[in-house]
Structures are given as C-alpha cells and as structure tokens.
C-alpha positions as CSV (number, residue, x, y, z in Angstrom):
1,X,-11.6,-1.8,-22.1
2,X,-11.9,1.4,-20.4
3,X,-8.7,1.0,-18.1
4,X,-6.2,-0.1,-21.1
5,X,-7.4,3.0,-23.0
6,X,-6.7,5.0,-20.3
7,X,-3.7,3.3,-18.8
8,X,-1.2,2.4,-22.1
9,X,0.0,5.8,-23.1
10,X,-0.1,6.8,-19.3
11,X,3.8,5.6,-18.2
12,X,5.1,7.1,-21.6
13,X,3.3,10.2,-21.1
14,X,4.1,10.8,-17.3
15,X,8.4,10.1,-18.6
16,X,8.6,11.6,-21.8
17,X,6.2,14.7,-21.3
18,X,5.9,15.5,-17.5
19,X,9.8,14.3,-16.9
20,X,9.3,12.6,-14.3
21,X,11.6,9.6,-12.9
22,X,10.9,6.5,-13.7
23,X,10.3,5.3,-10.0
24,X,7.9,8.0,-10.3
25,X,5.9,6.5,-13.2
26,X,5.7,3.4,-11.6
27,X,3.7,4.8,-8.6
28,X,1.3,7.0,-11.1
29,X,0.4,4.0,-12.9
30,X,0.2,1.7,-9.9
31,X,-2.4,4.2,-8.1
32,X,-4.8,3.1,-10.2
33,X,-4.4,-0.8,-9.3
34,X,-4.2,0.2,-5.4
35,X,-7.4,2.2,-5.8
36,X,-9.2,-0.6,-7.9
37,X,-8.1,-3.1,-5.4
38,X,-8.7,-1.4,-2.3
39,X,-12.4,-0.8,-3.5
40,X,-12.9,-3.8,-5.7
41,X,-12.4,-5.8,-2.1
42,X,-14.6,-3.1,-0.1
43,X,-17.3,-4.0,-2.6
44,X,-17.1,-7.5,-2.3
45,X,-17.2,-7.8,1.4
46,X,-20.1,-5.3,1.1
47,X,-22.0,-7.2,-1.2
48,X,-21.0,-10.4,0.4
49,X,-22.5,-9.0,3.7
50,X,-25.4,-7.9,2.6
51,X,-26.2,-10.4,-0.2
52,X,-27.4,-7.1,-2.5
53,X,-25.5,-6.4,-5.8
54,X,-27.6,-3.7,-6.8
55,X,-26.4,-1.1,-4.7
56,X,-23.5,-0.4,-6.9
57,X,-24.9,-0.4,-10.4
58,X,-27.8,1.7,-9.4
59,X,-26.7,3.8,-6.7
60,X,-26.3,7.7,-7.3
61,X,-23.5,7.7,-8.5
62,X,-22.8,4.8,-10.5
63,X,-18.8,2.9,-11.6
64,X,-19.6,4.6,-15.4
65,X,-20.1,7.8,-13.7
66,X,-16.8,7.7,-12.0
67,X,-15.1,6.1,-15.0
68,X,-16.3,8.7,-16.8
69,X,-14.6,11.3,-14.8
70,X,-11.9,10.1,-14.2
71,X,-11.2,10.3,-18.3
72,X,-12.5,13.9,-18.3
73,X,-10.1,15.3,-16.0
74,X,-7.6,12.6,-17.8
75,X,-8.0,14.9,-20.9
76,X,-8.1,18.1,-19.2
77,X,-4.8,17.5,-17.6
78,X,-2.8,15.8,-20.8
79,X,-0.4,18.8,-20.9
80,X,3.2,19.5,-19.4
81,X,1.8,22.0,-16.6
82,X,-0.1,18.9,-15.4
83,X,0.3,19.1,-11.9
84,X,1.0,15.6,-9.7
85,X,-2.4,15.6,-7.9
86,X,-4.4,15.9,-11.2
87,X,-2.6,13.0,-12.2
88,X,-3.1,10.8,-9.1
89,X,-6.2,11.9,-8.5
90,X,-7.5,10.7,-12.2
91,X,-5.9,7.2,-11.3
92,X,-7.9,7.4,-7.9
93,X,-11.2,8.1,-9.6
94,X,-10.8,5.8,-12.8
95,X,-9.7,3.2,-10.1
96,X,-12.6,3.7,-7.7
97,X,-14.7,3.2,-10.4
98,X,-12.8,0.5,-12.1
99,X,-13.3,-1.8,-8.6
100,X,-17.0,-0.9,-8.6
101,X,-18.2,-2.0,-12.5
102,X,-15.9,-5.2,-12.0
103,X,-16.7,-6.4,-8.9
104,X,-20.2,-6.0,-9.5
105,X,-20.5,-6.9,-12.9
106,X,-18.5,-10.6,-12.3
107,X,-20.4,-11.2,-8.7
108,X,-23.9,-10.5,-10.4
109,X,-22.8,-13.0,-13.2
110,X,-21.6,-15.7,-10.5
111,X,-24.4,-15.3,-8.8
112,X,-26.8,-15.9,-11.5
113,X,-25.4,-18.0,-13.9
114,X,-23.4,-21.4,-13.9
115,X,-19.6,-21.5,-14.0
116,X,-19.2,-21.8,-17.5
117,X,-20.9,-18.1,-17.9
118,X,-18.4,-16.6,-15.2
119,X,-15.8,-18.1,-16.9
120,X,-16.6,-16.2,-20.4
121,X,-17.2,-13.0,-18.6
122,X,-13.7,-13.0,-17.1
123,X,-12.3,-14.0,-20.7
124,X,-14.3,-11.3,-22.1
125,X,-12.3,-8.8,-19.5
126,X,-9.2,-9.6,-20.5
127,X,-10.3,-9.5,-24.0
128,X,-11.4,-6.0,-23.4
129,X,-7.5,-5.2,-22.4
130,X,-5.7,-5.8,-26.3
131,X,-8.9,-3.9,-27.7
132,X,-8.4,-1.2,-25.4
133,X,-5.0,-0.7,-26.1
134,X,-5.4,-0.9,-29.9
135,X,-8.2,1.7,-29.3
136,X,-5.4,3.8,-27.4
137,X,-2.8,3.5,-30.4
138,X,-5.0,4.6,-32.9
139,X,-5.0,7.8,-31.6
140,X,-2.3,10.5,-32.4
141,X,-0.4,10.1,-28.7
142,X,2.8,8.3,-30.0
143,X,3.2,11.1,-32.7
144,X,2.9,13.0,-30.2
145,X,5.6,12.4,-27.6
146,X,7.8,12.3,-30.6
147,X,7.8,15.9,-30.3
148,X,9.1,16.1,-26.3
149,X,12.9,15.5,-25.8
C-alpha cells in the first residue's frame, strides 16, 4: 500500500509542478521499480544462500525504516525548488526498502505455509495497490496541481 501512496500523484507532480519532460517523468517513477528490483533479487539470492529470512525484518535498520524515510524526505521535497537528486534519491530509498519488506514478507510466507497461503499474500499485495491509491486521492494533491500552469 505504501508504494501506490507514494507513487500515484508522483508522474503528475514531477510534469505539472517541477516541469519536467515527460521522458523525464518516466525515469523518476521507474527509479523506484529498478531500485525495488535490483534489491528485491539481492535479497532473495541472500536469503536463498543462507536459508535465514530474519536478517531483513530484524536487522538494524529494518524495510519500514527505510520506507519510512523515504516518505519523509518525499514530503520535505513536494515543492517547485525540489531539486532532481531529492527526487531520485526518495525513489532509491522507498525502493530499497520496498524490495526488502516484499521479498521477505512473501519468502517467510512460502516458506512456512502451503501454497494456498502464498497465493492470498500475493492477492493481498495487489489489493494493497487500489487502496493505496484511493488513500493517495483523498488527499488535497489534485486540487493542488490545479493551481500550476
């Protein structure tokens, strides 16, 4: 739920407010899939490997943590001055720790469960992406950019 929140108003924001082309929208939104790929598959091998889960829900810094700020500086830099690396850097974290709760979270539930489980934890994901993004337009963001040229 947490990445539609973050990621619906994030292609209108980064056109209508920051100006930017559309090509460069595309590759500010896309950051965060590269990042939650790239780690998502570092994760698995790791955990594969050494047949430990637990590392990456209880380490010391843990997915929410990086979820967490990555949304911070996502709200400190929701302005027009926002500069570029702010903005890929937010995508970065919220992807790092994107890969990290799902990876985790589904491999703990394959692991321990039977199929039918893993199959209602992955519906329960892309449940979480229409909430998310209902969460995201109940806030006052499209009244916003109405005010941006």
């Amino acid at each position: 739920m947490s990445f539609y929140l973050t990621f619906t108003f994030l292609y209108p924001f980064v056109v209508v407010v920051q100006l930017r082309s559309l090509i460069d929208a595309t590759y500010c939104m896309q950051t965060q899939n590269v990042a939650l790929a790239l780690l998502g598959t570092f994760a698995g091998v790791k955990m594969h490997r050494s047949k430990v889960r637990s590392p990456f829900l209880s380490c010391r810094i843990s997915p929410q943590t990086w979820i967490f700020n990555g949304v911070a500086i996502m709200m400190h830099s929701r302005g027009a001055n926002t500069s570029d690396a702010e903005l890929v850097w937010t995508q970065i974290i919220l992807g790092l720790g994107g890969g990290l709760a799902t990876v985790s979270a589904q491999v703990g539930a394959q692991a321990a469960v039977p199929h039918i489980i893993t199959a209602i934890v992955v519906l329960l994901t892309q449940i979480g992406g229409p909430v998310g993004s209902t969460c995201a337009g109940a806030n006052t963001m499209p009244g916003s950019l109405e005010g941006y040229p």
